[in-house]
C-alpha positions, 0 to 999 in steps of 0.5 A, spaced: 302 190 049 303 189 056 297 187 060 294 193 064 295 197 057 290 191 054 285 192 060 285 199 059 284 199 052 278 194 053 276 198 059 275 204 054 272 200 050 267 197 053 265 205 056 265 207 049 260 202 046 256 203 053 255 211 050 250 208 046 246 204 051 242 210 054 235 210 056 231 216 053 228 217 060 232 219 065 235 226 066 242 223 067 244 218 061 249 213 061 253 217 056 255 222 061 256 218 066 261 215 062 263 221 059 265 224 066 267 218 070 272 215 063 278 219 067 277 214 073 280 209 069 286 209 070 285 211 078 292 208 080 295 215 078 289 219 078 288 224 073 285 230 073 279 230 070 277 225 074 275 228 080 272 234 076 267 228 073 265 225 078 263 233 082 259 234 076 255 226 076 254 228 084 252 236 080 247 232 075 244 227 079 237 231 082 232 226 082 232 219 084 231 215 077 237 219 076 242 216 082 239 209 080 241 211 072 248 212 074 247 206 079 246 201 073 250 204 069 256 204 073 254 196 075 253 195 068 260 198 067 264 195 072 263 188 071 266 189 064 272 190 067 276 185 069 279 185 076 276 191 077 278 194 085 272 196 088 274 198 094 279 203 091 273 205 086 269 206 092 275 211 095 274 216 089 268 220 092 272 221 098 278 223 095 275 228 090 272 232 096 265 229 095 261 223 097 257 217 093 249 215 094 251 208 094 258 203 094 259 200 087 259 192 088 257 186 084 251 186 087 249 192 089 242 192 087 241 200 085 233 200 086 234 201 094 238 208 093 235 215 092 238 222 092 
């Protein structure tokens, strides 16, 4: 199996298992973070489902705590996948026709961002 196919899969993976870590709280859960963002994966072709995913986050994200879930969880998310390409992955709100709260980096630190 070639190596992107594996890091795919594994990215897959990691996202599915990542459903089932969702705080109780918060309006916007992981899962569906996971669930819109999933088409993104593959973000070197970019897949229809993929922009559509994130216009429904932004759509979801009505308060704070609900940009901060997403936050962590895309934080969380991101540093399972090996070589992931944060620029390119802060380019695809601007793609997709929208914007993001907050630019993806290990080290952001998710309790500064806001709706």
């Amino acid at each position: 199996m070639k190596r992107s196919h594996v890091l795919k899969l594994a990215s897959m993976a990691v996202l599915v298992v990542s459903m089932f870590l969702v705080p109780a709280h918060a309006a916007v859960t992981c899962q569906q973070v996971t669930f819109w963002l999933t088409p993104c994966i593959s973000y070197g072709v970019m897949a229809p489902g993929c922009c559509s995913g994130i216009k429904a986050l932004n759509d979801a994200e009505k308060t704070n705590e609900d940009v901060q879930t997403a936050c962590y969880c895309f934080k969380d998310q991101a540093a399972k996948i090996p070589g992931l390409d944060y620029d390119r992955v802060n380019e695809l709100p601007g793609i997709c026709g929208t914007t993001c709260p907050f630019k993806l980096s290990p080290s952001i630190d998710c309790s500064k961002y806001a709706s």
